[in-house]
C-alpha positions in Angstrom: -2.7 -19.1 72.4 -1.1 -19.9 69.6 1.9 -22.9 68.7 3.9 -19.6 67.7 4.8 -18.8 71.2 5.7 -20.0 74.7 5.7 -17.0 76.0 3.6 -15.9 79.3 3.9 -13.2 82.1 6.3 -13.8 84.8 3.7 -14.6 87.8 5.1 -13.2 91.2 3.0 -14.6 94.0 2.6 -13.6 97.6 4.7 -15.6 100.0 4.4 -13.3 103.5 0.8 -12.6 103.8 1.0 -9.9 101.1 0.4 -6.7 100.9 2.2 -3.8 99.6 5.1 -3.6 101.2 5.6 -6.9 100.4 5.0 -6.4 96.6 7.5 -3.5 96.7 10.0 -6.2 98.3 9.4 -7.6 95.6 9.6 -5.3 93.1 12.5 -4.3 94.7 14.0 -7.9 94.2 13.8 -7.7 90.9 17.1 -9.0 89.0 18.5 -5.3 87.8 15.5 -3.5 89.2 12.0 -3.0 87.9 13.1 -1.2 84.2 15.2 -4.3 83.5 12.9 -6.6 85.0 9.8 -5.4 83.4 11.7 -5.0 79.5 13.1 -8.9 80.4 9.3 -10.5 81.1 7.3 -7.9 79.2 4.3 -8.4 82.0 4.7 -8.4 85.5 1.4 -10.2 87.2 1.3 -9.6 91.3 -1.5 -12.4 92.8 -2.1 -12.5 96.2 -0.7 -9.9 97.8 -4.3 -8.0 98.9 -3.9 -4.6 97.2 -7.2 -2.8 98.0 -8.6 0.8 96.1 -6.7 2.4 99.7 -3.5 0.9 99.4 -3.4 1.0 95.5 -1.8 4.6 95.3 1.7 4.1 96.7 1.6 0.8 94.9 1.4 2.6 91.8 3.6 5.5 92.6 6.5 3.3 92.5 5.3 1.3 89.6 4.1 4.4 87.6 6.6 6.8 88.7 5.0 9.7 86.8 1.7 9.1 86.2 -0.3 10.5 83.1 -3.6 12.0 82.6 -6.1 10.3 79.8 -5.5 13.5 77.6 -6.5 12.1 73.9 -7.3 9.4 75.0 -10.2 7.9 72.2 -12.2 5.2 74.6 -14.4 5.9 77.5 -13.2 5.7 80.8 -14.3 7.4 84.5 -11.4 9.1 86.3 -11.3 8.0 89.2 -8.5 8.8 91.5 -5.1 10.9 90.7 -4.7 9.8 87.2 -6.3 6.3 87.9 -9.3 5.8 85.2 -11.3 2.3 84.8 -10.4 0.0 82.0 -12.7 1.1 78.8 -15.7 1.0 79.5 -17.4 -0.9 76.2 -20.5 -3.5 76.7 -19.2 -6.9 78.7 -20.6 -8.6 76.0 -18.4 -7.8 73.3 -14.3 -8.4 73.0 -12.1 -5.5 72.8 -9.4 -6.2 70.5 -5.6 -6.1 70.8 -4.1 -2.7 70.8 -1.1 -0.8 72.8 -2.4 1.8 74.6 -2.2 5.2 72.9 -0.9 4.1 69.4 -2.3 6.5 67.4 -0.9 9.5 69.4 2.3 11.2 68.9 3.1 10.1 72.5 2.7 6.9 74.5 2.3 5.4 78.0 5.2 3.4 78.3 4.2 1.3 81.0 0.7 0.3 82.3 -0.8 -0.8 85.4 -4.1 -3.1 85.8 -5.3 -3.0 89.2 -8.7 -5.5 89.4 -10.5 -4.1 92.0 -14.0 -6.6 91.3 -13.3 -9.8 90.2 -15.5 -10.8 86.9 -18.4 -13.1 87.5 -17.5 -14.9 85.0 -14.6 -14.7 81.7 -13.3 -11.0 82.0 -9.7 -12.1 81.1 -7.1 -9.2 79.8 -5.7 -11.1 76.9 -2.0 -9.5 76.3 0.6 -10.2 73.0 4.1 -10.1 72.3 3.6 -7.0 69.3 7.0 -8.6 67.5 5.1 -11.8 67.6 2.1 -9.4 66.1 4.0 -8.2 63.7 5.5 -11.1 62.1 1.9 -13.0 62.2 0.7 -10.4 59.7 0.9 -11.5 55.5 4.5 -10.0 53.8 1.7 -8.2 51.9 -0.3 -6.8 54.5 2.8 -5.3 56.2 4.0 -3.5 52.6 0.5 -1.8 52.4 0.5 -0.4 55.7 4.7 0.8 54.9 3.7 4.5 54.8 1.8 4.5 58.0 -2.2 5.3 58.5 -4.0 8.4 59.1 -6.2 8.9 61.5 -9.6 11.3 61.6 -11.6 12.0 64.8 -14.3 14.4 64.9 -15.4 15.1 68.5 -18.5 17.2 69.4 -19.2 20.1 71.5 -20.9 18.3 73.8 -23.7 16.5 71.9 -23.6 13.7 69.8 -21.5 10.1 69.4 -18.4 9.2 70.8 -16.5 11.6 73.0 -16.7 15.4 73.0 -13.1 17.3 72.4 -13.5 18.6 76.3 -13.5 15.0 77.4 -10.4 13.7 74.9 -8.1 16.6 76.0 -9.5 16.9 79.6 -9.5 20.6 79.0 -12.9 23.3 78.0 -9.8 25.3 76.9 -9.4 26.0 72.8 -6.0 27.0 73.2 -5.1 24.4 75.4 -6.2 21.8 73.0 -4.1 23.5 69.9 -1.2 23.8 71.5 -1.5 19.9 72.6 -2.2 19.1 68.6 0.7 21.8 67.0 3.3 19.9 69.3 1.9 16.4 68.2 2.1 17.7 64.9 -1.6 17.0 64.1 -4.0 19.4 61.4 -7.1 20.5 63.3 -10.2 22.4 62.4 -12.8 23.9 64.6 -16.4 23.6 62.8 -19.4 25.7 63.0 -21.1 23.8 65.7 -18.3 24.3 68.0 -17.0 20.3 67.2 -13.4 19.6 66.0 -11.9 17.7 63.4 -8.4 16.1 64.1 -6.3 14.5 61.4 -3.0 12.7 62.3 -0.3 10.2 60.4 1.3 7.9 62.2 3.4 4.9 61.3 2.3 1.8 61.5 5.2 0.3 63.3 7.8 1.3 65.9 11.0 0.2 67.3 11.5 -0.5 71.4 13.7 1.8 72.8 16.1 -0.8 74.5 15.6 -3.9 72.7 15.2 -2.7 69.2 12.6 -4.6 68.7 10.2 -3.7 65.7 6.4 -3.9 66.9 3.1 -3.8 65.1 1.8 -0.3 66.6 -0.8 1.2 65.5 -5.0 0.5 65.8 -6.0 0.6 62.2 -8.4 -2.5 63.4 -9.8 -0.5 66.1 -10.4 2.6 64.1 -11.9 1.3 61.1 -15.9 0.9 60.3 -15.3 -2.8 59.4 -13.5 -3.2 63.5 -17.2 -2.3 64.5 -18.2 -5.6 63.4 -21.2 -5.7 60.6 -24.3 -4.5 62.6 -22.6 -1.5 64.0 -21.3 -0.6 60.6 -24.4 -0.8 59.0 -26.2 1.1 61.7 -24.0 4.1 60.8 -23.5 3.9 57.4 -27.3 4.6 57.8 -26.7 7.7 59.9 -23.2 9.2 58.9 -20.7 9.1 55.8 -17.0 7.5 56.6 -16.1 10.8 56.8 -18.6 11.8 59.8 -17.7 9.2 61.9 -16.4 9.9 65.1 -13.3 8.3 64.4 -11.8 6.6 61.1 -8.8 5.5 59.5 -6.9 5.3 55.9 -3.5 4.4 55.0 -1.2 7.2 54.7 -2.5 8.3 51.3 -6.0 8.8 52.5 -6.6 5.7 50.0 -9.2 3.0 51.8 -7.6 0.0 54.3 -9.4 -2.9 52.7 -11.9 -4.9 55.5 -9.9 -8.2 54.7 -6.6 -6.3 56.3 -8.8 -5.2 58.7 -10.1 -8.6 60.0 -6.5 -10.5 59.8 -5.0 -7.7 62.2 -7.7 -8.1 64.3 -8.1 -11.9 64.1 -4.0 -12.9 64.5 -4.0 -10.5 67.1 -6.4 -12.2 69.5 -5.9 -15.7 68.6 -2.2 -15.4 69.3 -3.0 -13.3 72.9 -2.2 -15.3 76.3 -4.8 -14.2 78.3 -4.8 -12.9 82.2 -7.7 -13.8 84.0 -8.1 -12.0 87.2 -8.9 -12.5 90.8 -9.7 -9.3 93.5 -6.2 -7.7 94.5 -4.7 -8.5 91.6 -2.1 -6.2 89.5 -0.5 -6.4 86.0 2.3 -4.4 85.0 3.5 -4.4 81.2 5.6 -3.0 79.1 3.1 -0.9 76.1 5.4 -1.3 73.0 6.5 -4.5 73.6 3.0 -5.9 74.6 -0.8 -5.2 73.2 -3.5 -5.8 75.1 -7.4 -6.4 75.1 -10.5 -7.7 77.3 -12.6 -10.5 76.7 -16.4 -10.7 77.4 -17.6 -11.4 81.2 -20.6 -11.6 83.2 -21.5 -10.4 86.0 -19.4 -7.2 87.7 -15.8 -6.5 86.8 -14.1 -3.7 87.9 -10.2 -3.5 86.3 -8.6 0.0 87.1 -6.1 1.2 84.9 -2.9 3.6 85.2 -0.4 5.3 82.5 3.2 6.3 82.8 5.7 7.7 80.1 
């Protein structure tokens, strides 16, 4: 963490042998309820209060109270329950950077529930950052180039080849399905010869929180760009595939190039400034996805971090 911030989640701990009607209490409890409460601390962290994979669900249904499917969702995750997916599922070894969840869609989780249901051997923290703080971390210049917002470009395969196949994004084998979901997001599509798709989407770069009027930094350009796939992996398909192929890529609105510099200074800020979460069994993290980003850092051993959506 960073001198730039005292900030922290607010840490509610068990205090009645814990379980979850004992969390709900708590919830409950909350000084002007849970909407308030969760805007006010931006990250609610539950320790000790026992939640196991049985008693998660009406945990969530109170937390979540309309929980949403993965659909274009860009990282890999297992469903595993009623709208319950694990945390992505990228090599332990390797950070995944700050980001709120969804970004790059025309539509967002609002809130989001971590539920750690193996504790990590060993690192395995959520790292989480106040996106205002994000925002005014980044160079005056940076933030003018990325004004007009970014586009994005995924091409997803039939079935056979890298990164996710358009059945798994949009949780659908459905054509139509999947049109109708990109005409009202406002997205251009194009179905290829091999039966893959190409999606192309702007987006803005920033966006404002719907109570506090906050402006965020929202959007993973870092994520989405060759140079985020640090210089190995970039290489490796450079070999393979033109920027254009990839299976997902980003510009600035324009379609001119985001330089690798801006690229590593979202990235870098971003997790330097993060207060990471490390996690015990039981535990549960509730935040607030405009107001907060989010990441993982490397572990050993198992970890096993469910996550949960809601609008």
């Amino acid at each position: 963490m960073t001198s730039a911030t005292a900030w922290a989640p607010l840490e509610i701990e068990a205090k009645e042998g814990g379980g979850a009607a004992e969390l709900l209490a708590r919830v409950d409890g909350l000084d002007g309820g849970l909407a308030a409460g969760l805007v006010r601390a931006r990250a609610l962290v539950f320790r000790g209060f026992g939640i196991t994979r049985e008693t998660l669900d009406p945990v969530l249904d109170r937390l979540l109270p309309n929980r949403l499917a993965y659909v274009h969702g860009n990282s890999p995750r297992t469903k595993v329950g009623s709208n319950v997916y694990t945390s992505t599922e990228y090599p332990q070894e390797y950070t995944i950077s700050m980001h709120n969840e969804m970004s790059y869609a025309h539509a967002w989780p609002t809130r989001l529930a971590f539920y750690c249901q193996v504790q990590p051997g060993g690192g395995g923290a959520t790292p989480v950052l106040d996106a205002e703080l994000w925002l005014q971390l980044l160079d005056p210049e940076l933030r003018r180039a990325f004004a007009g917002g970014v586009r994005y470009l995924q091409n997803l395969h039939n079935g056979y080849g890298l990164g996710k196949s358009w059945q798994d994004t949009f949780e659908t084998t459905e054509r139509s399905e999947v049109e109708e979901f990109l005409a009202a997001a406002g997205a251009e599509w194009d179905w290829r010869r091999d039966g893959s798709l190409r999606v192309e989407s702007h987006r803005p770069a920033t966006t404002r929180h719907p109570v506090t009027g906050a402006e965020v930094w929202f959007n993973q350009a870092d994520q989405w760009h060759p140079a985020g796939l640090g210089d190995d992996t970039a290489a490796e398909l450079a070999a393979i595939l033109s920027e254009d192929e990839l299976p997902q890529s980003v510009t600035f609105a324009d379609g001119t190039p985001i330089p690798a510099e801006y690229v590593a200074q979202i990235r870098d800020r971003g997790l330097d400034a993060a207060v990471d979460v490390d996690w015990r069994a039981g535990d549960l993290m509730l935040i607030d996805n405009v107001l907060l980003a989010h990441g993982r850092r490397p572990f050993t051993g198992d970890r096993r971090v469910l996550v949960a959506m809601s609008d």
